[in-house]
N, C-alpha and C positions, 0 to 999 in steps of 0.2 A: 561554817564558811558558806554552804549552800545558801541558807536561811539567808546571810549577809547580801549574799551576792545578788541575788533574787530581788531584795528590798532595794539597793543600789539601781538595779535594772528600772523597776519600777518611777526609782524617782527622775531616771535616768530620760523614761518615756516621758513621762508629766512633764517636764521640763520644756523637752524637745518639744512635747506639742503646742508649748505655752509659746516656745520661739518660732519655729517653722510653719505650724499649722498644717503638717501634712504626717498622715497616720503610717505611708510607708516608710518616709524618712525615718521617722520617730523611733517604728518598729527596730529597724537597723543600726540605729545610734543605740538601742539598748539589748540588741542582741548583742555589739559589739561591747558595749562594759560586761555582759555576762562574763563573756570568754574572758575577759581581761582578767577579771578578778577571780576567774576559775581557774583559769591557765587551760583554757579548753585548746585541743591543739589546732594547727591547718584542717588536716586530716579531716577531723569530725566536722569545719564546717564544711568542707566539700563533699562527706560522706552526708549531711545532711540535706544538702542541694541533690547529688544523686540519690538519695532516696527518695526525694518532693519529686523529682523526673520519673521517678518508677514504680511510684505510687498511686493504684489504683482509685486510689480513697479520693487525692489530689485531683486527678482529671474527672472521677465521677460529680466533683464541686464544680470545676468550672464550666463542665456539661452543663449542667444547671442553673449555671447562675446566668451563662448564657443564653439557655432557654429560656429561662423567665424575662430575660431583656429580649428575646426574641419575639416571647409573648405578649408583652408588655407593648412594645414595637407596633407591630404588627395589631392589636387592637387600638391604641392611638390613628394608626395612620389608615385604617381602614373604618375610622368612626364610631366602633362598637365599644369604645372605651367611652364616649361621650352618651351614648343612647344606656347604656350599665348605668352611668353615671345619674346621667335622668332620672330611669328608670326606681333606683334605690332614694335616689331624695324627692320621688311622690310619694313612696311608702316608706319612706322616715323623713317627714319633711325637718324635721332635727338635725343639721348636718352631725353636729360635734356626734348624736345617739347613730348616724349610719358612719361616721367616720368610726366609731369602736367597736361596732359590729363588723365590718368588715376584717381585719384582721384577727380579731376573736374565731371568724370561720377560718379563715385561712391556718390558724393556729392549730387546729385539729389533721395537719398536713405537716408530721415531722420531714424537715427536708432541710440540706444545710443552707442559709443564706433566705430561709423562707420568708423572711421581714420583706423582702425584693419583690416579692408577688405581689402582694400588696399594697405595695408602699405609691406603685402609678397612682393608683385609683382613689388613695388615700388624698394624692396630693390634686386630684382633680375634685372630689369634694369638697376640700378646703377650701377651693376657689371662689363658692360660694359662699360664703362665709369670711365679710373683711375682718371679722374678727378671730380668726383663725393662722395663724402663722406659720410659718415653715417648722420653726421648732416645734408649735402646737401639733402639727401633723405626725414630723414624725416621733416624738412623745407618746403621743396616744397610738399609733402604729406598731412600736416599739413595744410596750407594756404591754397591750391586749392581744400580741401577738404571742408573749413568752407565757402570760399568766399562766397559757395554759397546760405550758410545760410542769407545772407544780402538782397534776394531780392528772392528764389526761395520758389513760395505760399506753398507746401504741408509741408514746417516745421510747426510743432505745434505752436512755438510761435507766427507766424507771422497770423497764425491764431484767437487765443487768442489777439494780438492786436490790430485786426479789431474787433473784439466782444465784450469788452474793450471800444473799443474808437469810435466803431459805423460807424466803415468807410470801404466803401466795399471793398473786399480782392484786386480786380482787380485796385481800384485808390491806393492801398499802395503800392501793386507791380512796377505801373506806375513813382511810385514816387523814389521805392528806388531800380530800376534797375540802374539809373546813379551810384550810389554808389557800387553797386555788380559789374559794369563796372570795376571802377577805382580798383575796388577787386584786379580786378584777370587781369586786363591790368599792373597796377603796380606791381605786383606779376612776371607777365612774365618779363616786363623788366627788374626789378630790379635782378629776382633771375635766371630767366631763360636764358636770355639775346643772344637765338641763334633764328636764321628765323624758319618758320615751312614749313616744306619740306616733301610734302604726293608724297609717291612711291605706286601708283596703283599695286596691286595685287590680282588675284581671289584665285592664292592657298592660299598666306597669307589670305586674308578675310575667305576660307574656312578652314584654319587650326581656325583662330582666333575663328571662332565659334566655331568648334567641342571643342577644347580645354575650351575657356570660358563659354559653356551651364550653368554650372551650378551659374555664376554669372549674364549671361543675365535671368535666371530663378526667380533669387530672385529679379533681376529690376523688368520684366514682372506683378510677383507676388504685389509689391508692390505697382506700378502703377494701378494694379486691386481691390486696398484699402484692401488688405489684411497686416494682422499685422507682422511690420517686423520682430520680434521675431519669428513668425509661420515661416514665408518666407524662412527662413537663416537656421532656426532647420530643417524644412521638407527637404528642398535641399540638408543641409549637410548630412544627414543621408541615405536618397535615395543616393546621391554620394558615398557615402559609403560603402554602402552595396554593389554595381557595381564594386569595383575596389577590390585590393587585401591587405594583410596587414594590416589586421584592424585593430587587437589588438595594432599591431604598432601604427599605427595612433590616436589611441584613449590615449596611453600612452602618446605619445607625446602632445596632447592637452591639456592637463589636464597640466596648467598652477598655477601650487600651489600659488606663488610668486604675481602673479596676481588677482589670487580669494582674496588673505589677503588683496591687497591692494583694490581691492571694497567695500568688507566689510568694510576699513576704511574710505573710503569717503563715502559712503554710513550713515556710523555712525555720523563723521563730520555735515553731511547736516541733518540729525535728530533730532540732541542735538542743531544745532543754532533753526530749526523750531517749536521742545518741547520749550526751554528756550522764543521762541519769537522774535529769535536778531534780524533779518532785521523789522518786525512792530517798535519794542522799539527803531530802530535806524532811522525808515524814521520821525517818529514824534519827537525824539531828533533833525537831522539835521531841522524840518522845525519849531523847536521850538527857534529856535536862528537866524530866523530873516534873515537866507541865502538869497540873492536874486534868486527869481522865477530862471530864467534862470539858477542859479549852480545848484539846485534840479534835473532842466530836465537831467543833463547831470550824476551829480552825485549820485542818487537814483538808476537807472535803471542800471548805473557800477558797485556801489558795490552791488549793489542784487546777479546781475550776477556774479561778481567775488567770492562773499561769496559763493554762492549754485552749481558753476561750470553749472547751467540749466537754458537756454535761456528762457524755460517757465517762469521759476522762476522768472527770471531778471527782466520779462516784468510782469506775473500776479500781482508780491509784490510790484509793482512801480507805473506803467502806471495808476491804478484808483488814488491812491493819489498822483500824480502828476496832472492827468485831472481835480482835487478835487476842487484845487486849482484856478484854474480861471485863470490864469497866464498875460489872454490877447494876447498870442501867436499865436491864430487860435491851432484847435485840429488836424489838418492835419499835420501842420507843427511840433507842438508837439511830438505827437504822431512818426514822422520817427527816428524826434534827440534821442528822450529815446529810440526807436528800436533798433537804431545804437550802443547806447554804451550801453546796455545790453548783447549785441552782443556781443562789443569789452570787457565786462569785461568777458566773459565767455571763451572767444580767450584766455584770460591770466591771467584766473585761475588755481591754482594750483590743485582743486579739481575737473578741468573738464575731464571727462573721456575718451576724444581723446589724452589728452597731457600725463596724467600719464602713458598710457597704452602705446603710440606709444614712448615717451622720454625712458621707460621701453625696448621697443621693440628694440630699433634704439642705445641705452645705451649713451643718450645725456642727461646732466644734464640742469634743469629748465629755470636755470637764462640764459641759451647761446640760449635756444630757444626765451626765449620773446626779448632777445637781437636782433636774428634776423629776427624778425616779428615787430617789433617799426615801423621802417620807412613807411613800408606797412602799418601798423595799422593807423599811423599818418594819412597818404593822404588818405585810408578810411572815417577817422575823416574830414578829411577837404572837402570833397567829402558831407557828410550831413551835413554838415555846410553849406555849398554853397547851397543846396537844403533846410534847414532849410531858410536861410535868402532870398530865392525867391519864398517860398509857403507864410512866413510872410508877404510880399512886396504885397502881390497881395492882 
């Protein structure tokens, strides 16, 4: 009934968004078939609203997501977002090669909503470039932003799946670098598709810094194991307080449209984890006799596509998949659930890079996952090939 219900939700979203065009509506219209078809009671959703109220996790997000609009703000309207801007299209005069380079750094910064960092600068590059479009931007923003989740260690999840499955961080790295290859090598060709062409500059390099301090500030920070929530609030605020135009800047942050829709996937991800759906639906699917191998692949997907959180994907999966014995070797296990964990969180509707930057960028859902498939695919077929030659051995 889980499984059912879940699918129902699903088509429930699609639909809505097909009618409405609005990712919170959507959200809610297919929270509420869950329940329907669960018989989830009052109770659990108002226990899942006060839990999104008391949840640390919850406010550490919107901490952030407002500082990077804060940040984002505040270099806009102080001009260093235009002099950045310069600065990297004299030393890639390639927009499309600095429009994917940009988010590619940023991606070495696990942070939740961290597509949002990037996504200004992304769409002020663009600009140059009439033949760059909204979806183009945030596409390539989108992509070169997650590749890097498939193989770069300080994501959480990927630490949780060596802890999990008992295998040290640096042989899972080893393993699923060829796959974060074909990432973001497929990404360039497919989407980028121009040579990369570095024009040596010291005043560019020196404008680039002055200008970007406060986003080399929050890498610096982050790399020094500080929490990126702290990272991005302390920066943005210090940046702040230096430049002028505050009140302005703080008006414009304040992203109303955006806060509603957190609150609603944040709600979403509560009332499936009160009700139980992902436990009641991995013991559903491995109660009918699936074979071993569809579990690996399909447990760790929809975890991740249900909860939009790589954590998620892989903590509600990964042990009852290893549970199972399968005869696969735990190495080789262990990358394939990695992979599409990954891939269901890429193209979830509740994950909070896509709502917030499709929001940003004013590109609707289905045109996104439309053009991320092909990349997604040869991702896929990239741990496949690395699944069937850890097996082999």
């Amino acid at each position: 009934m889980n499984t059912l219900a879940v699918a129902i939700a699903i088509v429930v979203l699609i639909v809505s968004l097909k009618l409405f065009k609005d990712i919170s509506l959507s959200l809610l219209f297919s929270v509420i078939s869950l329940g329907i078809v669960l018989l989830i009671s009052p109770a659990d959703y108002v226990g899942a609203f006060a839990k999104e109220l008391s949840d640390w996790e919850f406010w550490k997000v919107i901490i952030t997501v407002f500082s990077i609009y804060l940040l984002g703000e505040t270099m806009d309207k102080s001009g260093n977002s235009s002099r950045f801007v310069r600065a990297v299209e004299r030393l890639f005069p390639e927009p499309r090669v600095s429009i994917a380079l940009m988010p590619a750094i940023i991606g070495l910064l696990p942070m939740p909503g961290g597509a949002m960092f990037s996504a200004p600068m992304v769409k002020d590059l663009a600009r140059s470039d009439p033949t760059i479009s909204n979806e183009d931007g945030l596409v390539f923003n989108y992509w070169f932003r997650h590749a890097m989740e498939f193989f770069w260690p300080l994501y959480p999840a990927l630490v949780i799946a060596s802890g999990i499955s008992r295998i040290r961080l640096n042989m899972l790295v080893l393993w699923l670098m060829p796959i974060g290859a074909v990432a973001l090598v497929a990404g360039y060709l497919l989407m980028i598709r121009k040579p990369i062409k570095l024009r040596y500059s010291h005043s560019a390099i020196k404008e680039l810094m002055i200008s970007a301090w406060p986003i080399i500030a929050v890498i610096i920070l982050v790399m020094l194991n500080q929490p990126g929530w702290l990272a991005v609030l302390g920066t943005s605020i210090i940046y702040l307080l230096v430049n002028k135009n505050k009140k302005k800047v703080l008006v414009a942050s304040l992203k109303y449209k955006t806060f509603i829709l957190l609150l609603t996937v944040f709600f979403y991800k509560n009332l499936v984890e009160i009700a139980e759906v992902p436990q009641s639906m991995g013991a559903e699917l491995m109660a009918w006799s699936i074979p071993p191998l569809t579990l690996v692949i399909l447990l760790p997907f929809l975890m991740g596509f249900m909860t939009g959180v790589t954590q998620a994907g892989v903590g509600l999966s990964l042990p009852l998949i290893l549970s199972m014995g399968n005869g696969y070797g735990t190495l080789s296990t262990t990358i394939l659930a990695y992979t599409f964990a990954v891939v269901g969180v890429l193209l979830s509707p509740v994950h909070l890079c896509l709502v917030l930057t499709s929001e940003y960028f004013s590109v609707e859902y289905p045109r996104i996952i439309k053009r991320i498939s092909v990349v997604t695919l040869l991702s896929i077929a990239a741990s496949v090939v690395v699944f069937v030659l850890l097996k082999s051995t």
